[in-house]
N, C-alpha and C positions, 0 to 999 in steps of 0.2 A: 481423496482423503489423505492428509498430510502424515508423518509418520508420529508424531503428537496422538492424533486422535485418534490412529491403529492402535498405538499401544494402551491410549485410554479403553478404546474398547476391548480390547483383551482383558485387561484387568477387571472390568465390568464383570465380563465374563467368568474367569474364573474364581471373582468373590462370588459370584451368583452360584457358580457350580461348588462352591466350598460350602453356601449355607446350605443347599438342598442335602449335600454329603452330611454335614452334620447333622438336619434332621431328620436323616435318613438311619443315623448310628444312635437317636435317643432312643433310650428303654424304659420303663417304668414295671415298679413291680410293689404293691401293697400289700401289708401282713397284717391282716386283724388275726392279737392272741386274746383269747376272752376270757376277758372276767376278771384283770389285776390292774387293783388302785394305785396312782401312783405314791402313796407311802412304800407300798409292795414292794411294787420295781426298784424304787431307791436306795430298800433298804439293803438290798440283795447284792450279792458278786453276781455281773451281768458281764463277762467280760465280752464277747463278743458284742454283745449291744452296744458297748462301751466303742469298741474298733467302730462299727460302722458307723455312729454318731459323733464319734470326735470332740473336740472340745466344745462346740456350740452347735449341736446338732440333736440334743435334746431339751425338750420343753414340758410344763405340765399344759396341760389340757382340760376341756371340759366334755362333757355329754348332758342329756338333759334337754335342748334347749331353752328357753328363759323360764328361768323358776318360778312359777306362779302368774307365768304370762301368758298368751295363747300360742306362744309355739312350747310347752313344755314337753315333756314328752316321756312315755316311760324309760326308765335306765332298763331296759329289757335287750336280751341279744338281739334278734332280728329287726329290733328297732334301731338299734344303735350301727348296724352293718349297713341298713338303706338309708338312716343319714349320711354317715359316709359314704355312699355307692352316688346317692345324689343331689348331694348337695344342700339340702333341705332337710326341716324337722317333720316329726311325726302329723301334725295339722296340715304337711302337704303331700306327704308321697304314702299318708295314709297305714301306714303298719305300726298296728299299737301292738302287737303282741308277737310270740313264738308261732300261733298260729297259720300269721299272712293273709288273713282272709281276701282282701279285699285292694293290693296295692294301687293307688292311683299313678298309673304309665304315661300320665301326661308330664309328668316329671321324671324325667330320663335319667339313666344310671350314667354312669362312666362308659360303659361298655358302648352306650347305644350310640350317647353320642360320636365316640370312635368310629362306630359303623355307620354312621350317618355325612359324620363330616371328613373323617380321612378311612374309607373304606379298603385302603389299600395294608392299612396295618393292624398287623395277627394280634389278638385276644385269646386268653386263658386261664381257667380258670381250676385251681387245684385245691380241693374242700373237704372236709370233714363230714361237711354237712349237704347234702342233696339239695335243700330247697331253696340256697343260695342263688344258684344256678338257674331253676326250675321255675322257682316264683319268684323272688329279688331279682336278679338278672332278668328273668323273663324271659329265656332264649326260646327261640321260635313261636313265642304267639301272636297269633293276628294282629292282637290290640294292641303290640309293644316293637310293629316291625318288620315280625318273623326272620331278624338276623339270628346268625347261628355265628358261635365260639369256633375258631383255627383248633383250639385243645380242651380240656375239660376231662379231669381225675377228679373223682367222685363217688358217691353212693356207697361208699363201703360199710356204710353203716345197718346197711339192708343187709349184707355181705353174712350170713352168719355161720357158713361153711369156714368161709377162712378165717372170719372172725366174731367165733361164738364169743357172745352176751358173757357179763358175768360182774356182779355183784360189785365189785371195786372200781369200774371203770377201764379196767387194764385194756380192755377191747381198743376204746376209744384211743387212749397210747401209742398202742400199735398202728391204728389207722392215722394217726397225726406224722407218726413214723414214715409211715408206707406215703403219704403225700407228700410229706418232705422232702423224699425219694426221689419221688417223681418229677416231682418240681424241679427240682434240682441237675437232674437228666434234660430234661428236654429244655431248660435254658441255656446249658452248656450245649447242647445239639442245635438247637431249631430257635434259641433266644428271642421269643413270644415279644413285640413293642410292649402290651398290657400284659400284668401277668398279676392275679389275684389269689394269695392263698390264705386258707382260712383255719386254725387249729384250735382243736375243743377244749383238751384235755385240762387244760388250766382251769377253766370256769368246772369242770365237773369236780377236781378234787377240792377248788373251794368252796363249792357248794357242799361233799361231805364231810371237810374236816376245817371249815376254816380256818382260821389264821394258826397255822400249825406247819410244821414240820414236814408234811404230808404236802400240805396247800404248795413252802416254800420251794421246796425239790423239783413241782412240775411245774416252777417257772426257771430254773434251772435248765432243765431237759429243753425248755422250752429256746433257753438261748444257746443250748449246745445246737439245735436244729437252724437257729436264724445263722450259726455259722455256719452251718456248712451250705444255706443259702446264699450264706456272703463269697464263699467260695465258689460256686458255678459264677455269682457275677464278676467277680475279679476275677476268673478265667476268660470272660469274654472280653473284659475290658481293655485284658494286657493281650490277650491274641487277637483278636479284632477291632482293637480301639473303639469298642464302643461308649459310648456315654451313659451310664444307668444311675437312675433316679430310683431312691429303696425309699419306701417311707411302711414305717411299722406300728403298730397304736394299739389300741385295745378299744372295746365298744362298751363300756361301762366298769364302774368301781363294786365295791361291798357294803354291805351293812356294817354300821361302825361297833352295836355289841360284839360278835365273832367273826366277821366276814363269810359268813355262809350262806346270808341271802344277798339280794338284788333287788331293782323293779323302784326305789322311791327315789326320793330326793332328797337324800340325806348329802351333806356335804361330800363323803366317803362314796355313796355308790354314783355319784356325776362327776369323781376324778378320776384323770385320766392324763392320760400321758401320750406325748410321738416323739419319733426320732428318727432322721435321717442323715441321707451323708452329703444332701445339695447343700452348697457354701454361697450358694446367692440368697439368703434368707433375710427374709425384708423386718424392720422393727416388729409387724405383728406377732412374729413368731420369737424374735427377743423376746422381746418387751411386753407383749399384751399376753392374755392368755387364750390362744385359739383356740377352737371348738374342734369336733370332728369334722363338721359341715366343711372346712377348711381345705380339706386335700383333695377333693374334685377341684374345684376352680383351680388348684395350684396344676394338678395333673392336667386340665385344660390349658392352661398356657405352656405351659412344657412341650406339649405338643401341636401350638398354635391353633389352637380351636376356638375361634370366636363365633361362641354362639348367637343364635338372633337378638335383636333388642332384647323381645318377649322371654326367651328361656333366660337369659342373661340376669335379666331384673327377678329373676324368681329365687335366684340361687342364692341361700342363708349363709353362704360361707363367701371368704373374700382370699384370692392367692395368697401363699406364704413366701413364695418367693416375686423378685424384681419389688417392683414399684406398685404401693400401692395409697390410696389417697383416704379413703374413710371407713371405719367401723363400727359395732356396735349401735347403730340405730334404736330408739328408743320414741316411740309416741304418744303419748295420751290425751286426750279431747275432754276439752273442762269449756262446758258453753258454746259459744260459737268460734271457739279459737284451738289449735292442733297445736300443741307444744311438740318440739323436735330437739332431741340431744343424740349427739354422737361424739366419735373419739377421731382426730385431727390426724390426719399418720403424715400430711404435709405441711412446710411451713407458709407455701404458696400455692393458695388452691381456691377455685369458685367452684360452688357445688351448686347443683341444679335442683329444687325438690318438685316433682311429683308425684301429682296424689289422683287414686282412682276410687270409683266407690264402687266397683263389683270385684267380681273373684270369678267371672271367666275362664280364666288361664284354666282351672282345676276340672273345668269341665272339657277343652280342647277349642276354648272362646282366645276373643282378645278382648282385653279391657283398655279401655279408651283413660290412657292417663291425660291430664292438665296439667301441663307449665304453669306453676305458681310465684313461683319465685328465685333469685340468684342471689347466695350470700357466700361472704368469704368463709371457708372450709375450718380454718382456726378459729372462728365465735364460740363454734362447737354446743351451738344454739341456735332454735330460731321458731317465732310462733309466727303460725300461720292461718289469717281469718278464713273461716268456711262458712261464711252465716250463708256465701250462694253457693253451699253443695250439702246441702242439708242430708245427711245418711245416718243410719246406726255402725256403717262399716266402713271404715277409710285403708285403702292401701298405699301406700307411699314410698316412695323410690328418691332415695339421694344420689346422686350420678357425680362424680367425680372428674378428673382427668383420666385415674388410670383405673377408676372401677366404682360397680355399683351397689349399693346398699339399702334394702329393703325393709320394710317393718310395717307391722297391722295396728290399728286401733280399733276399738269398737267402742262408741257410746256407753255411757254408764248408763 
């Protein structure tokens, strides 16, 4: 070997050994605060939120999915935390309420896929709320795995020795407090790759005093605590050069008389807002208005997770950061013909569409999609005859270069 292609292979080598380092130093850490519209947030002095967002690192949002379509879904908390946890609306991973009765685990969290596909990196989870963990997460059950979480602060809400009940909520305060805590410690120590926390206190004082003075304060508290969140990550950042990805949102808006309830579809309670400090952020999250379904797939490519075809094509949201090709999917079946609209995110792109006429996936099936067709990406249109797949239910899958986009129709 000549001395040319020694030093070619060194450099091989140590670009090779430079990315694994790098994805070896990426962190990720999500903050659902509940229960503030983004009017709220806007209106407000957020200044830490302000720091870790920067100039274009916030966006509004939505919750909800499609108003009046069949993925809608209640603005409810627990519903709005498992679309973000996986990717999907309420019609697929099945939690319409505070409840949980019933979540369907064929459609994987963040967490699972983690422990699925890079099993080598820590997960944790620091909560307000117990059933996060318990039944969203799903840690340890048969049907979902039985992976277990590296960390997990939680259930203090059982807690009522250290932290008796009491009429105002103040409980709950303390317990957002005492998580913040914790989170905060054991990032600066043990710096978890996932890292989930969850704070109540906002959604309870809107709920008893909405849009009030009361309501505005504990979103206040609330960003005095994401700083000092900010601070364990900038600790690690500058002493361990690690790379941390913050992403922070909310799982639903308010009712527009006083902001005290939740649960419809009013414009008010399916607004929503994220902010983060990643600077690779792709047009969707300029320019379009992404959903909460959003920051799984983004958090999947951050950490190089390419899931199967199958789970792939299921996921309602599409990265926000790199490169990304189509959005917004939209079907309806008039006759024997499937009308197809979407939104163009490149200027040079062939999209692939198809179409299945079962829902397999939901049961732990595969559904047999058909290659229908190949149209350029910018038509941002396209109908497609089915008079030979006669169904009352079509699933359909637009495929991209750099991502995929799903959507249902059912026969009128």
């Amino acid at each position: 070997m000549n001395c040319k292609s020694i030093f070619s292979l060194f450099i091989a080598l140590v670009s090779s050994a430079f990315v694994i380092s790098q994805d070896a130093n990426t962190k990720v850490i999500f903050v659902i605060a509940d229960g503030i519209s983004a009017d709220v947030i806007e209106k407000l002095e957020t200044p830490n939120l302000d720091l870790i967002a920067g100039k274009e690192g916030y966006t509004r949002a939505y919750v909800g999915g499609e108003k009046g379509g069949y993925s809608e879904s209640p603005t409810i908390s627990a519903v709005g935390y498992n679309s973000l946890l996986t990717g999907t609306w309420a019609n697929k991973h099945n939690v319409w309420g505070n409840e949980i009765k019933d979540p369907n685990y064929n459609y994987w969290t963040i967490f699972r896929y983690v422990n699925e596909y890079r099993p080598e990196l820590t997960t944790a989870i620091f909560s307000t709320w117990l059933d996060n963990r318990t039944k969203l997460v799903g840690e340890n059950l048969i049907n979902n795995g039985t992976f277990k979480l590296d960390y997990h602060f939680d259930g203090f809400e059982k807690d009522v020795v250290n932290f008796p009940h009491d009429d105002d909520s103040l409980y709950i305060h303390k317990i957002d407090e005492h998580v913040v805590s914790e989170a905060s410690k054991v990032i600066k120590e043990s710096a978890p790759d996932l890292t989930w926390v969850y704070l109540q206190y906002t959604d309870d004082m809107g709920h008893r005093y909405g849009d009030s003075e009361r309501f505005y304060d504990a979103v206040k508290i609330m960003d005095d605590q994401m700083g000092r969140l900010w601070d364990a990550v900038q600790y690690r950042t500058k002493k361990y050069n690690e790379n941390w990805q913050v992403w922070i949102t909310t799982d639903h808006g308010r009712t527009e008389k006083d902001g005290k309830g939740h649960g419809g579809q009013s414009d008010r309670e399916r607004s929503a807002w994220m902010l983060t400090n990643e600077k690779k952020l792709n047009g969707h999250f300029k320019e379009g208005l992404p959903g909460i379904v959003d920051i799984i797939p983004t958090i999947l490519t951050t950490f190089n997770i390419n899931p199967k075809k199958e789970q792939a094509w299921e996921l309602d949201g599409i990265p926000l950061t790199h490169e990304a090709s189509l959005a917004n999917a939209r079907a309806i079946v008039r006759g024997s013909e499937l009308k197809l609209t979407w939104n163009s995110l490149q200027s040079n792109d062939e999209i692939s569409i198809w179409i299945a006429t079962t829902n397999n996936f939901a049961d732990g099936g595969t559904d047999n999609y058909k290659l229908m067709t190949k149209v350029d990406a910018s038509l941002e249109k396209a109908v497609i005859d089915i008079s030979e797949m006669p169904s009352e239910f079509y699933k359909v899958v637009l495929s991209g270069k750099y991502n995929a986009i799903n959507t249902w129709a059912n026969k009128k």
